[in-house]
MOPAC internal coordinates of N, CA, C and O (Angstrom, degrees):
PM7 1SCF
backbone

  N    0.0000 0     0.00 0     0.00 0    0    0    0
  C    1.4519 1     0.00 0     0.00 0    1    0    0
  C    1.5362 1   111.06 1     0.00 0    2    1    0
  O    1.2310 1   126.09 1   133.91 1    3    2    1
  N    1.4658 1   105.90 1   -46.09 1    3    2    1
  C    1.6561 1   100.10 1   168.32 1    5    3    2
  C    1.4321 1   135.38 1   -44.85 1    6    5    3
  O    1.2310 1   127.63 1   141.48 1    7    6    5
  N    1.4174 1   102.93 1   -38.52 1    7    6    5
  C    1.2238 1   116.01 1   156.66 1    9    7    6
  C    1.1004 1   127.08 1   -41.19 1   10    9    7
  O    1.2310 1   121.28 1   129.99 1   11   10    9
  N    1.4711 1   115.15 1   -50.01 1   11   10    9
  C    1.4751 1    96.59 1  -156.24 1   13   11   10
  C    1.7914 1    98.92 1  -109.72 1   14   13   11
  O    1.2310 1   127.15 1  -174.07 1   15   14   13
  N    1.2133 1   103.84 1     5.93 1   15   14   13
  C    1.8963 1   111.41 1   151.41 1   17   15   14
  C    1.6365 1   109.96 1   -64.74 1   18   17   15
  O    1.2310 1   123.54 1   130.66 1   19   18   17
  N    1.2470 1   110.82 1   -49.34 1   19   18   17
  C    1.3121 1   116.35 1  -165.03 1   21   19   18
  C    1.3948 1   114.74 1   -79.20 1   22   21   19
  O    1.2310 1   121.34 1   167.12 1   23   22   21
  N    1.0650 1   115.04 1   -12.88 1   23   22   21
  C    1.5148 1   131.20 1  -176.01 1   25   23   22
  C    1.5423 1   102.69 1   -97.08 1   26   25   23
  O    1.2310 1   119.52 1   153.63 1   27   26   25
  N    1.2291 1   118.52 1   -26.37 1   27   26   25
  C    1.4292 1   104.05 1   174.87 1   29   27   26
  C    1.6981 1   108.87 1  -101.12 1   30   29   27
  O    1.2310 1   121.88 1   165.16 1   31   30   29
  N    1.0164 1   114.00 1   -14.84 1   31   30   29
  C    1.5902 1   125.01 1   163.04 1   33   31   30
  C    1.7093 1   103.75 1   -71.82 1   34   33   31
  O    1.2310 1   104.94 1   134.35 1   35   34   33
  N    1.1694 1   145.45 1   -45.65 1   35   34   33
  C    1.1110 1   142.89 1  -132.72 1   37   35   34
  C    1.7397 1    88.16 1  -114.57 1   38   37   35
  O    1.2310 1   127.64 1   149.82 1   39   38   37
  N    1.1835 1   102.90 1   -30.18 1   39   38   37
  C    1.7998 1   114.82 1   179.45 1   41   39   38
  C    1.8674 1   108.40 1   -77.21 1   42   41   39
  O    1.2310 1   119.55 1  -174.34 1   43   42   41
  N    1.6795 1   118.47 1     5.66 1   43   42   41
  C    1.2993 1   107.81 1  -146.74 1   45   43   42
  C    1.6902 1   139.20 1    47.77 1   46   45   43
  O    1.2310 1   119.41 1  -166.66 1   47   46   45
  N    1.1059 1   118.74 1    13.34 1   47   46   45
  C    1.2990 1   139.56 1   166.60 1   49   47   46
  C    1.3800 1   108.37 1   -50.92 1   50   49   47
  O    1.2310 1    98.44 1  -135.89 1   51   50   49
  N    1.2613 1   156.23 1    44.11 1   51   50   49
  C    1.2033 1   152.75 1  -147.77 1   53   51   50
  C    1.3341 1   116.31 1   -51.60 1   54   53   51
  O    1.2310 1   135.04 1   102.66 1   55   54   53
  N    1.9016 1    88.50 1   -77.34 1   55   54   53
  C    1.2990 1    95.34 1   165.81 1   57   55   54
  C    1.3973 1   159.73 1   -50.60 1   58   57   55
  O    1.2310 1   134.89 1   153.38 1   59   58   57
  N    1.3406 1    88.80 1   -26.62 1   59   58   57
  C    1.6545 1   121.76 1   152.28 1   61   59   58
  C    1.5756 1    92.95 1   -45.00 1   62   61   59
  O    1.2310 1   132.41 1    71.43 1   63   62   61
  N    1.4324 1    93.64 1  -108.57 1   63   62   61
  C    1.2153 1    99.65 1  -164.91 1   65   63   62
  C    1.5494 1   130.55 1   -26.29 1   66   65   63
  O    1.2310 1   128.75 1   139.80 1   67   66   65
  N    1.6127 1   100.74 1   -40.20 1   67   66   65
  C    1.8300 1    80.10 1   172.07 1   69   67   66
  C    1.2382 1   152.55 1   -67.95 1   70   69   67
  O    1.2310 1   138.89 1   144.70 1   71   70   69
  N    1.8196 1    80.97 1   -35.30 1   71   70   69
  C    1.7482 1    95.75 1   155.65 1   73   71   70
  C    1.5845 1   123.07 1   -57.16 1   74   73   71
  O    1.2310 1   116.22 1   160.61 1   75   74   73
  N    1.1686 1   124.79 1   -19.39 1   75   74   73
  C    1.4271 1   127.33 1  -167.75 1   77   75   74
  C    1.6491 1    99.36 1   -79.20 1   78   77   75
  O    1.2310 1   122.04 1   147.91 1   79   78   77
  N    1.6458 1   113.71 1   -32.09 1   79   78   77
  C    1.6203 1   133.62 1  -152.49 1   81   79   78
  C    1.6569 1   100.10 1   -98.40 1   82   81   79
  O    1.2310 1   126.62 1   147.35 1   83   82   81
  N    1.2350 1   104.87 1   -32.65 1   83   82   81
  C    1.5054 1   116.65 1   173.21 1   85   83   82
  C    1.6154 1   102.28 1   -79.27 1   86   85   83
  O    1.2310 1   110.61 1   124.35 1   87   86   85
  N    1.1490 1   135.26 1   -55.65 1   87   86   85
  C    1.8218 1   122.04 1   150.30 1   89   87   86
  C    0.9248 1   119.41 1    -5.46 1   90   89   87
  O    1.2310 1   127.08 1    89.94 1   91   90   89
  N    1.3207 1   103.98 1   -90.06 1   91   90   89
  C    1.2299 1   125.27 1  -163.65 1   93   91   90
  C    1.6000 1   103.94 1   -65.25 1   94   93   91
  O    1.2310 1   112.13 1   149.75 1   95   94   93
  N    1.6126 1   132.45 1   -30.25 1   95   94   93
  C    1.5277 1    85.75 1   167.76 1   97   95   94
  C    1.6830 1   109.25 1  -105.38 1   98   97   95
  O    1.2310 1   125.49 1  -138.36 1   99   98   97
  N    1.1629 1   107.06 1    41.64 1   99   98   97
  C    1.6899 1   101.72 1   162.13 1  101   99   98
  C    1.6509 1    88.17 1   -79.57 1  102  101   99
  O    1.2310 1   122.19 1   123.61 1  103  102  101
  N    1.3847 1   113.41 1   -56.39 1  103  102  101
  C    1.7270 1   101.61 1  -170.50 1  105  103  102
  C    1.3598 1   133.88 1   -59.15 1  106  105  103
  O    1.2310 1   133.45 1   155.33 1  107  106  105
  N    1.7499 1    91.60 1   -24.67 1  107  106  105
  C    1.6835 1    97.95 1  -175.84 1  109  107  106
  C    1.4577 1   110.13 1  -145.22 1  110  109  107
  O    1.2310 1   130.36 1   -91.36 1  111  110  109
  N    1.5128 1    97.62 1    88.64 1  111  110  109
  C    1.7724 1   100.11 1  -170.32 1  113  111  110
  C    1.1322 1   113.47 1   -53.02 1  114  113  111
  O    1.2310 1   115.28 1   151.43 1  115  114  113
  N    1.4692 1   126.55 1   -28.57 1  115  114  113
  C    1.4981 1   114.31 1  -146.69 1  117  115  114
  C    2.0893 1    87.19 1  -101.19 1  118  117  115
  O    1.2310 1   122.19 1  -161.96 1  119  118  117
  N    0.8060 1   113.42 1    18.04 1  119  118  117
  C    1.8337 1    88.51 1  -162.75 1  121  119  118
  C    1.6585 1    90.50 1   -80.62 1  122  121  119
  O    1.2310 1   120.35 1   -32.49 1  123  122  121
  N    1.1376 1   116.94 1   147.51 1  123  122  121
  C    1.9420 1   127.32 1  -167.74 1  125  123  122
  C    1.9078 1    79.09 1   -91.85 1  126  125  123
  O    1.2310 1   119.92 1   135.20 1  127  126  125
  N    1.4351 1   117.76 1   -44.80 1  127  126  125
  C    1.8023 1    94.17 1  -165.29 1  129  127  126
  C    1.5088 1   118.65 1   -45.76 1  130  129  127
  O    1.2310 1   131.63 1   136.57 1  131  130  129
  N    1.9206 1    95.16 1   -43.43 1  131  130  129
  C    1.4645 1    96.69 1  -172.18 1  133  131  130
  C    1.3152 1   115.34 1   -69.99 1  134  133  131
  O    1.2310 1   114.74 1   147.07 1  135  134  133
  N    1.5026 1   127.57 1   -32.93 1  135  134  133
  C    1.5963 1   115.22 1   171.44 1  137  135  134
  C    1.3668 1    97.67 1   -59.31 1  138  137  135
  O    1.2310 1   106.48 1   125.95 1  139  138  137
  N    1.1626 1   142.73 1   -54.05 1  139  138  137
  C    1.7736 1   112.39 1  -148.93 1  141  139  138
  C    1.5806 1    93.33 1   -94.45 1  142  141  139
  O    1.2310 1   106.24 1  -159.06 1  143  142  141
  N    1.2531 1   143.17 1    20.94 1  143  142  141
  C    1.1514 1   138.19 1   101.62 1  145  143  142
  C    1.6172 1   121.28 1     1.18 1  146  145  143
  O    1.2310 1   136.25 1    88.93 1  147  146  145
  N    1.6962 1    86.14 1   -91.07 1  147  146  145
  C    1.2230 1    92.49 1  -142.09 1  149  147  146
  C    1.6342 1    83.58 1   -86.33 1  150  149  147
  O    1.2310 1   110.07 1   167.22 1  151  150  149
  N    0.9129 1   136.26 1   -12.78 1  151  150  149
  C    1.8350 1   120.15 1   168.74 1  153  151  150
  C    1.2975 1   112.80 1   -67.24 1  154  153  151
  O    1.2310 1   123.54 1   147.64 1  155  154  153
  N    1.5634 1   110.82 1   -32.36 1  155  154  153
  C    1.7506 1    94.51 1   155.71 1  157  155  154
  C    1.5043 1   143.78 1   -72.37 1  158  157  155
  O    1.2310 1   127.70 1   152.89 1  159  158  157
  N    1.4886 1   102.79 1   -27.11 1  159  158  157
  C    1.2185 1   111.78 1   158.26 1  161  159  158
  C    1.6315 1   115.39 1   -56.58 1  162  161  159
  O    1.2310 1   122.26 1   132.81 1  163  162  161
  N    1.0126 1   113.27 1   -47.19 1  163  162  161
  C    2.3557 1   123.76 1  -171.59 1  165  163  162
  C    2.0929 1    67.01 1   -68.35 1  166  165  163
  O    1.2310 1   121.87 1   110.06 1  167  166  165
  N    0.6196 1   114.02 1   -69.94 1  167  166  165
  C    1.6585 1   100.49 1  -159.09 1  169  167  166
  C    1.6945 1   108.08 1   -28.05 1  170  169  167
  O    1.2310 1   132.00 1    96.54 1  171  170  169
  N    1.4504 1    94.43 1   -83.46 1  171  170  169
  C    1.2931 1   106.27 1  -177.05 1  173  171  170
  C    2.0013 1   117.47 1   -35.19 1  174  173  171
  O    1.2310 1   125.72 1   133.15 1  175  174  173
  N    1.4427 1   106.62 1   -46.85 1  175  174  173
  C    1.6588 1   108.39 1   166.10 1  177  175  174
  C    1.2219 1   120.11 1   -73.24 1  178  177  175
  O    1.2310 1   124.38 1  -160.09 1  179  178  177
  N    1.3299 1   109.19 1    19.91 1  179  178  177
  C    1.9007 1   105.45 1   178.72 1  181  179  178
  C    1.6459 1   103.85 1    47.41 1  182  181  179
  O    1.2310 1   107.84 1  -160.87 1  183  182  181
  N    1.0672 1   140.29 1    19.13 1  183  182  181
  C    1.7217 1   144.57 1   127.84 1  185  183  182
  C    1.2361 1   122.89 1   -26.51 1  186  185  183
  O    1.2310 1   123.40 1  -115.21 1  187  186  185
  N    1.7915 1   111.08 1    64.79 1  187  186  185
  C    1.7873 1    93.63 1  -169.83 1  189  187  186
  C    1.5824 1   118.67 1   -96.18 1  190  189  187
  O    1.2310 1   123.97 1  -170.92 1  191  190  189
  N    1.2817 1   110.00 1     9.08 1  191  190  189
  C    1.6376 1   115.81 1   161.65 1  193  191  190
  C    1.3162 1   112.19 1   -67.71 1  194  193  191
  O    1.2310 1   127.51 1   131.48 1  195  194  193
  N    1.5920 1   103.15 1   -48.52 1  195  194  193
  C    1.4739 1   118.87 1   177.23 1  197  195  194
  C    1.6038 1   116.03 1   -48.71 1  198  197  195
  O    1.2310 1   129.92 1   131.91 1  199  198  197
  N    1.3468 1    98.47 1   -48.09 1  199  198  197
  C    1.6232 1   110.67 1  -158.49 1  201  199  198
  C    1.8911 1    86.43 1   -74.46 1  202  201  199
  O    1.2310 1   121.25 1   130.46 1  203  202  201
  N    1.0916 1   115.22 1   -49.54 1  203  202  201
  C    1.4292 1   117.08 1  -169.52 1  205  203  202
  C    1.5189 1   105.15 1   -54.40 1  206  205  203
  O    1.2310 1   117.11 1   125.30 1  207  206  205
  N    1.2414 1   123.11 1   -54.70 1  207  206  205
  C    1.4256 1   131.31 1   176.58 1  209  207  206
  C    1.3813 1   111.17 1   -59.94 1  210  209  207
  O    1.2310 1   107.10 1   146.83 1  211  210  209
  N    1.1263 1   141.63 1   -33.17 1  211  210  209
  C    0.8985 1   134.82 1   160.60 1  213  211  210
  C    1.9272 1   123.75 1   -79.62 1  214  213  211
  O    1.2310 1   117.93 1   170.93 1  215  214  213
  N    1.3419 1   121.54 1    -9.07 1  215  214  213
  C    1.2336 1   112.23 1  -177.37 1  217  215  214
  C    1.8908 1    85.42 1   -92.18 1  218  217  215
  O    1.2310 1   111.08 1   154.24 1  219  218  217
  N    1.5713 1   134.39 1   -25.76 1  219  218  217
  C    1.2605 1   128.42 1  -174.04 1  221  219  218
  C    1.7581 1   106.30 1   -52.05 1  222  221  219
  O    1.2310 1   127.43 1   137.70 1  223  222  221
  N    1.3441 1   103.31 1   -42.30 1  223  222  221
  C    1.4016 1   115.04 1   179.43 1  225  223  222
  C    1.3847 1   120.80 1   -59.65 1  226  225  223
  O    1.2310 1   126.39 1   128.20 1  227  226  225
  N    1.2112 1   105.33 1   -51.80 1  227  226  225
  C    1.7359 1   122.93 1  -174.77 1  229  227  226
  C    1.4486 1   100.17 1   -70.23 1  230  229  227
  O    1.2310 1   113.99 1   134.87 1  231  230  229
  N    1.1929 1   128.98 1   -45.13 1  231  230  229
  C    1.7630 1   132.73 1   166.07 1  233  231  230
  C    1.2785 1   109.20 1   -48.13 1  234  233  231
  O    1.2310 1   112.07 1   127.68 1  235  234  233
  N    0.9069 1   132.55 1   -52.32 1  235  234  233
  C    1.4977 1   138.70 1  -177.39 1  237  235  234
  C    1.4559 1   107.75 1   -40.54 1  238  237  235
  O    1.2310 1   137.69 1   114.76 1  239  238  237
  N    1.2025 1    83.33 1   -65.24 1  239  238  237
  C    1.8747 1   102.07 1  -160.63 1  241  239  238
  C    2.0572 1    96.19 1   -51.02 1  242  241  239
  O    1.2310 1   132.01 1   103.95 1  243  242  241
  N    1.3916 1    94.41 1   -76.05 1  243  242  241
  C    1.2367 1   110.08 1   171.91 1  245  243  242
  C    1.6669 1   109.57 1    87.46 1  246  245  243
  O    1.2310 1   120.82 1  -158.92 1  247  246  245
  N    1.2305 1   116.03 1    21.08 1  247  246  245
  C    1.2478 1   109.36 1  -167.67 1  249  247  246
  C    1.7863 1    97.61 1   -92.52 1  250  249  247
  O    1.2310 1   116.68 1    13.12 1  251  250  249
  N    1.2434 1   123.92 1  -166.88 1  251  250  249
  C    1.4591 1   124.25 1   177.74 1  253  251  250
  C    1.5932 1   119.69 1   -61.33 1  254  253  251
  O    1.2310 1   129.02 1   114.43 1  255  254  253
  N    1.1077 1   100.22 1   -65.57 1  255  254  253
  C    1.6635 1   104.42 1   171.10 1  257  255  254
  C    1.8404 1   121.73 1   -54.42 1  258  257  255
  O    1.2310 1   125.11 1  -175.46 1  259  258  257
  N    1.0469 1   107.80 1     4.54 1  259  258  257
  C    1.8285 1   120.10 1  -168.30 1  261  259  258
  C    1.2806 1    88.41 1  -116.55 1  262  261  259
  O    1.2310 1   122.72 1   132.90 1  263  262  261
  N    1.6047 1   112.39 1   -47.10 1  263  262  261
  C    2.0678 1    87.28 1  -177.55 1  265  263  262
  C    1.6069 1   110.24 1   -98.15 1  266  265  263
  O    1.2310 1   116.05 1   168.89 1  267  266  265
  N    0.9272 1   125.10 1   -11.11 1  267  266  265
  C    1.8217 1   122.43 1   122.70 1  269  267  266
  C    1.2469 1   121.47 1   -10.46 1  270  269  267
  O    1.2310 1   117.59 1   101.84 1  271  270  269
  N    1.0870 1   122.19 1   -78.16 1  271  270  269
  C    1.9415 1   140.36 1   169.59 1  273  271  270
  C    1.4217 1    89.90 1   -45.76 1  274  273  271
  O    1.2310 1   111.80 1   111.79 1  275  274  273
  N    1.4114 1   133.06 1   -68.21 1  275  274  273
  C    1.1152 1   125.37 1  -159.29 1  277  275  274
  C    1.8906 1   117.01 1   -83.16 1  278  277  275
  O    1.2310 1   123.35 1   171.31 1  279  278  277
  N    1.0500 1   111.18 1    -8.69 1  279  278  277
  C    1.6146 1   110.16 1   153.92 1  281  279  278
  C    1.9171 1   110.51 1   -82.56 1  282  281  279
  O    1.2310 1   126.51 1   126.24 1  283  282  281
  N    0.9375 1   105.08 1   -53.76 1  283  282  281
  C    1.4795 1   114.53 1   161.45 1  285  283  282
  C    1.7647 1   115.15 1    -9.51 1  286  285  283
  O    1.2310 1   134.65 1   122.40 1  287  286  285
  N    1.3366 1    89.27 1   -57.60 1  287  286  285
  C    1.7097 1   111.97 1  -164.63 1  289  287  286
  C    1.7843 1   100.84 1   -90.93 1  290  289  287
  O    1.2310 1   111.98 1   146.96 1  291  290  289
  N    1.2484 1   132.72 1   -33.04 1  291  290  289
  C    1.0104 1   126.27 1   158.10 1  293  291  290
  C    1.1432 1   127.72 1   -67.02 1  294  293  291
  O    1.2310 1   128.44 1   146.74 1  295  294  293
  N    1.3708 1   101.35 1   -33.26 1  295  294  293
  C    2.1106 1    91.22 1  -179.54 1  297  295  294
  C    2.3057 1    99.01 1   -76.98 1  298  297  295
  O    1.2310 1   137.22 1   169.71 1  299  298  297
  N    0.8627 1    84.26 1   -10.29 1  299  298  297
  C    1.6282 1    83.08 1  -174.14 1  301  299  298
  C    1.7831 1   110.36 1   -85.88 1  302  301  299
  O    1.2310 1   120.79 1   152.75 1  303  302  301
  N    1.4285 1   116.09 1   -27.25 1  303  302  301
  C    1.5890 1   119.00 1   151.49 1  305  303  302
  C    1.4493 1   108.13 1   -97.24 1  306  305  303
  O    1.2310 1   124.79 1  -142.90 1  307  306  305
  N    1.1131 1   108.41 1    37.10 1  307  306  305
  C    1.8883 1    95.85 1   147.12 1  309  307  306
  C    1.5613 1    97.33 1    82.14 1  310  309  307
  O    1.2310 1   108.50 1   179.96 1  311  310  309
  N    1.2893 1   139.11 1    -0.04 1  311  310  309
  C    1.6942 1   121.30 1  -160.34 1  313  311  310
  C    1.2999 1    89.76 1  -100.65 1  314  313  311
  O    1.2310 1   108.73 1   -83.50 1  315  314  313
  N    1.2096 1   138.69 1    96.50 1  315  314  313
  C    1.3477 1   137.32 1   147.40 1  317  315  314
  C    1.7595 1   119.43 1   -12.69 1  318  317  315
  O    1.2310 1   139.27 1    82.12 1  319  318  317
  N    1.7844 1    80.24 1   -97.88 1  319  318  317
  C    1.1460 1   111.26 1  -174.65 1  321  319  318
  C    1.9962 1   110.30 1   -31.71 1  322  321  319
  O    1.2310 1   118.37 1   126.09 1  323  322  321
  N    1.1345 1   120.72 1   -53.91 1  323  322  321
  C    1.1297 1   138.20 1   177.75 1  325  323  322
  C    1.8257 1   107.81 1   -48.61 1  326  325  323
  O    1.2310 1   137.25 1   126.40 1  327  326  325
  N    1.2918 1    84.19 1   -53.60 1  327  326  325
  C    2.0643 1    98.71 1  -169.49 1  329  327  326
  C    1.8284 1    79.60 1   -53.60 1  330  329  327
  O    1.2310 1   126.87 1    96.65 1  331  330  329
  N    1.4023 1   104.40 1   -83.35 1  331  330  329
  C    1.2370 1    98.08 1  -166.25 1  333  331  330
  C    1.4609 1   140.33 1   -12.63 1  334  333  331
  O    1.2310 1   130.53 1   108.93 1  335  334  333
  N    1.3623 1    97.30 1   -71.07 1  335  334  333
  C    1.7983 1   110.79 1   171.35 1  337  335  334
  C    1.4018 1   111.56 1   -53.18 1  338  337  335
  O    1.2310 1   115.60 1   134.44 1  339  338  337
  N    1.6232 1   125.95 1   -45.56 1  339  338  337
  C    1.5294 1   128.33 1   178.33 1  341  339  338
  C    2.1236 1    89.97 1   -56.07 1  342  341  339
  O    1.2310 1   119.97 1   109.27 1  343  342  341
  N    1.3538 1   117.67 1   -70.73 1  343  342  341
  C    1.1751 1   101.20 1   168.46 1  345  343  342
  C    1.4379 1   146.27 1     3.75 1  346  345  343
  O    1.2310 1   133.13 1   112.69 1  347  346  345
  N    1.5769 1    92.24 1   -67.31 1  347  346  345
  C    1.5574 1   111.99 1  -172.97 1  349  347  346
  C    1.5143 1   116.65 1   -69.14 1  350  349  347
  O    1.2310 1   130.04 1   134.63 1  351  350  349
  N    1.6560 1    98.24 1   -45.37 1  351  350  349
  C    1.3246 1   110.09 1   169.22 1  353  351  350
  C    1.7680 1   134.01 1   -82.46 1  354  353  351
  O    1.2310 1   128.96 1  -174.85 1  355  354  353
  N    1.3819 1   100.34 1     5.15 1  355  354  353
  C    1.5096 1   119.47 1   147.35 1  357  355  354
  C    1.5268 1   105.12 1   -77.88 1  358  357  355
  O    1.2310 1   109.06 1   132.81 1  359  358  357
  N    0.9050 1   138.09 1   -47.19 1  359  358  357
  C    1.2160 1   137.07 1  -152.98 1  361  359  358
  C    1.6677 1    98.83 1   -83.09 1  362  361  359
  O    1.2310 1   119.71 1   125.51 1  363  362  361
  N    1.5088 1   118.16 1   -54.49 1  363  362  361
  C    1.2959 1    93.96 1   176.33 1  365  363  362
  C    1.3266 1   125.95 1   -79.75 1  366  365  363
  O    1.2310 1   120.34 1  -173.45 1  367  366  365
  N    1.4799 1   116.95 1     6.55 1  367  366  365
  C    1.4759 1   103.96 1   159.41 1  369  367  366
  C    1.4599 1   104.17 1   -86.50 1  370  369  367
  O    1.2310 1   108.72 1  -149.39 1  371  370  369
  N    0.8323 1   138.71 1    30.61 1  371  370  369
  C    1.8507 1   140.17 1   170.94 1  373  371  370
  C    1.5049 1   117.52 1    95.22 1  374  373  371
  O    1.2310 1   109.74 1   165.09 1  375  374  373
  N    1.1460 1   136.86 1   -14.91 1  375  374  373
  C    1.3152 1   135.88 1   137.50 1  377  375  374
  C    1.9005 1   113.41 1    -0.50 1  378  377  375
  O    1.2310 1   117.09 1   -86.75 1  379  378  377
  N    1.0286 1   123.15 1    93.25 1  379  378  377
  C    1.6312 1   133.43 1   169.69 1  381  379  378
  C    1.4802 1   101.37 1   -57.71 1  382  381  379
  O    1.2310 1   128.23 1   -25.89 1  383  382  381
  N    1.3567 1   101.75 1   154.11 1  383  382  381
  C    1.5556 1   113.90 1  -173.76 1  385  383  382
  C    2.0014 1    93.46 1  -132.69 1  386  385  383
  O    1.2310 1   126.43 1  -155.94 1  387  386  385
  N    1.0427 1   105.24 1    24.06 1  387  386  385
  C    1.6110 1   111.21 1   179.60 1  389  387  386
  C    1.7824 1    93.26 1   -78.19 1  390  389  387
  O    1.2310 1   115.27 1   122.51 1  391  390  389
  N    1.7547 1   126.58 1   -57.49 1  391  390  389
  C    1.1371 1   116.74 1  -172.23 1  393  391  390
  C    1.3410 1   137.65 1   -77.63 1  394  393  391
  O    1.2310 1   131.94 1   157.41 1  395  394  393
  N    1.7554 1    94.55 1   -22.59 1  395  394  393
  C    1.4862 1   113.25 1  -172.44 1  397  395  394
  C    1.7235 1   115.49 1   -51.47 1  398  397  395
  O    1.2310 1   110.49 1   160.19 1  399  398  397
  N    1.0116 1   135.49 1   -19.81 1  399  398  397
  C    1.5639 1   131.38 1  -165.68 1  401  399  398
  C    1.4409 1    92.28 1   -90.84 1  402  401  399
  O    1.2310 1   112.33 1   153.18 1  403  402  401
  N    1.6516 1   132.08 1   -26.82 1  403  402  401
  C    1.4362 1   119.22 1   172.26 1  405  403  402
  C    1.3441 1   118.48 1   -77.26 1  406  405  403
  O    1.2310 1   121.18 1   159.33 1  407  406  405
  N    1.3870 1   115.34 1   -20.67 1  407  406  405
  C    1.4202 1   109.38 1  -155.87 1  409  407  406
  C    1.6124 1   103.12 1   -84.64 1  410  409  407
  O    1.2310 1   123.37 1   -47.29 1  411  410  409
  N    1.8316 1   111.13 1   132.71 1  411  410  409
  C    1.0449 1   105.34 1  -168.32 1  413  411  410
  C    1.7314 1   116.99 1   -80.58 1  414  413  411
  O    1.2310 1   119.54 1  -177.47 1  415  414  413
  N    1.8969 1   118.48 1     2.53 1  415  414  413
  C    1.0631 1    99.54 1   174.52 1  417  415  414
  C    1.6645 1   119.50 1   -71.27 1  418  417  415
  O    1.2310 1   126.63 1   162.23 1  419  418  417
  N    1.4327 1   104.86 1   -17.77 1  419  418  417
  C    1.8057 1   105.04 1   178.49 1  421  419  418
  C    1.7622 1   103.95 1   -74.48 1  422  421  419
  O    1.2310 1   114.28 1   171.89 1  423  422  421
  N    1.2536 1   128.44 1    -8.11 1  423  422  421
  C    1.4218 1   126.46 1  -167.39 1  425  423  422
  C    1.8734 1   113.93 1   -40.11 1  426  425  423
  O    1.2310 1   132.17 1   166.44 1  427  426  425
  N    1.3862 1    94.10 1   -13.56 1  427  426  425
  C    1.7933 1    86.59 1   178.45 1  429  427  426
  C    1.2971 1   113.04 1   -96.42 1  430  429  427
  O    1.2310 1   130.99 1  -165.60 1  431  430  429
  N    1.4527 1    96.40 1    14.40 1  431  430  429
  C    2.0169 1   102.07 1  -175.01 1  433  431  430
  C    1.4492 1   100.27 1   -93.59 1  434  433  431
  O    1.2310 1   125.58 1   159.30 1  435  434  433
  N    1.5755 1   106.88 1   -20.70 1  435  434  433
  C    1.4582 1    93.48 1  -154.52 1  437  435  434
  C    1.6352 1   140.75 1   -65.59 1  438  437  435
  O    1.2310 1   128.86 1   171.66 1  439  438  437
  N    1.5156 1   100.53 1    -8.34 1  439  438  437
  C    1.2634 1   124.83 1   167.79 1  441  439  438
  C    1.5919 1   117.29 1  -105.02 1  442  441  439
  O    1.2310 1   128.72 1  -163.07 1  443  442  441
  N    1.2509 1   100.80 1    16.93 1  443  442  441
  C    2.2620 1   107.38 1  -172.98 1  445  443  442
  C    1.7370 1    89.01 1   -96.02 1  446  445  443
  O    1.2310 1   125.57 1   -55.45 1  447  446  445
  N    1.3436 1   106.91 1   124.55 1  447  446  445
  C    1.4369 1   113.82 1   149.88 1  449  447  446
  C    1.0702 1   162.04 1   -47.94 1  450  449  447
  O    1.2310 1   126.28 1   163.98 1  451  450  449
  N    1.7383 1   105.53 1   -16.02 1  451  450  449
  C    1.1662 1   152.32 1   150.57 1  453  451  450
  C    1.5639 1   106.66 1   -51.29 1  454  453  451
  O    1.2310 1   125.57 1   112.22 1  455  454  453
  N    1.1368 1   106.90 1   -67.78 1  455  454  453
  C    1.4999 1   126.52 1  -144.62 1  457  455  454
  C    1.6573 1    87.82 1   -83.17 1  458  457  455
  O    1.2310 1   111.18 1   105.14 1  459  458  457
  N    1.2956 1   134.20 1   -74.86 1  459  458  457
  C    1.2986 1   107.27 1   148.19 1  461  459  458
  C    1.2683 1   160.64 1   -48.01 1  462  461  459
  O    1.2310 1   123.65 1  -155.56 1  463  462  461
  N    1.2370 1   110.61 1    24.44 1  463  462  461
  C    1.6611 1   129.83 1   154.86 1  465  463  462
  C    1.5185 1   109.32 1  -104.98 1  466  465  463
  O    1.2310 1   125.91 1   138.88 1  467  466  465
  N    1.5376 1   106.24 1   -41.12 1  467  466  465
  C    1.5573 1   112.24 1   160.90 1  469  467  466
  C    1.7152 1   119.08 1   -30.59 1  470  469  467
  O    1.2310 1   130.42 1   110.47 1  471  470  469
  N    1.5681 1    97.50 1   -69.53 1  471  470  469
  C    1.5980 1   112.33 1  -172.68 1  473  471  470
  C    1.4519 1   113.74 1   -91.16 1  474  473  471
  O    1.2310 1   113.30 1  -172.21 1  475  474  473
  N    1.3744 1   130.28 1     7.79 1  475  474  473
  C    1.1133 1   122.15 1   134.42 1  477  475  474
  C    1.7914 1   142.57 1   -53.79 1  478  477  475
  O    1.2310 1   133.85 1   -60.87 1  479  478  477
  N    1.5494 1    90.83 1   119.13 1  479  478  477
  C    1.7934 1    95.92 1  -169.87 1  481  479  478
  C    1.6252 1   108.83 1   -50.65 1  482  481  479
  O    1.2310 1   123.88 1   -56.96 1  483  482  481
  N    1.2621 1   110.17 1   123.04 1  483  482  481
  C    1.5978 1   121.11 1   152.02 1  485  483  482
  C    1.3903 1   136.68 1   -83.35 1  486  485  483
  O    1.2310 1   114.62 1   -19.74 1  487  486  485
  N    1.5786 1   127.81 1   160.26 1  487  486  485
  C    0.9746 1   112.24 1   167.36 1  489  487  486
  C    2.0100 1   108.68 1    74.97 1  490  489  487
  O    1.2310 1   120.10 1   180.00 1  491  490  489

């Protein structure tokens, strides 16, 4: 099923996808993928009740994959600086940086200097 959420998200399918993300958390409130889902989706539709209600959620939780969602949602309104640091601090809660340079919600990083010192291999 993830699949084929992600495939219509990843396809620009919006609407698809949200309805699929809005499903899925009528069934399963707590899953963190589907909120930062769907806060990227309220992102992408300029939805900022949405996006707000959904970053209240993703704050909460606060675990790695929730401030994930919430860099997610910043690089998608333009806040760099913000994406970044939420970034960093995905990452040291265990968040991999193997996928992040494909994924097109970071696409406004891809020229930030930051963000490439970020995803530069260390060590």
């Amino acid at each position: 099923m993830w699949n084929l959420f992600s495939a219509h998200y990843y396809a620009g399918r919006w609407g698809e996808a949200r309805a699929a993300y809005a499903r899925k958390a009528s069934e399963d409130s707590g899953d963190v993928k589907t909120h930062a889902a769907l806060a990227a989706l309220a992102a992408r539709g300029h939805d900022q009740p949405e996006v707000e209600r959904q970053q209240r959620w993703l704050a909460a939780r606060g675990d790695a994959l929730a401030v994930l969602g919430l860099a997610r949602v910043a690089a998608l309104q333009g806040r760099r600086d913000d994406a970044v640091t939420l970034l960093q601090r995905a990452m040291r809660g265990g968040v991999e940086r193997h996928f992040l340079h494909i994924d097109p919600d970071f696409e406004s990083l891809r020229d930030y200097p930051p963000y490439h010192e970020l995803m530069r291999p260390k060590g």
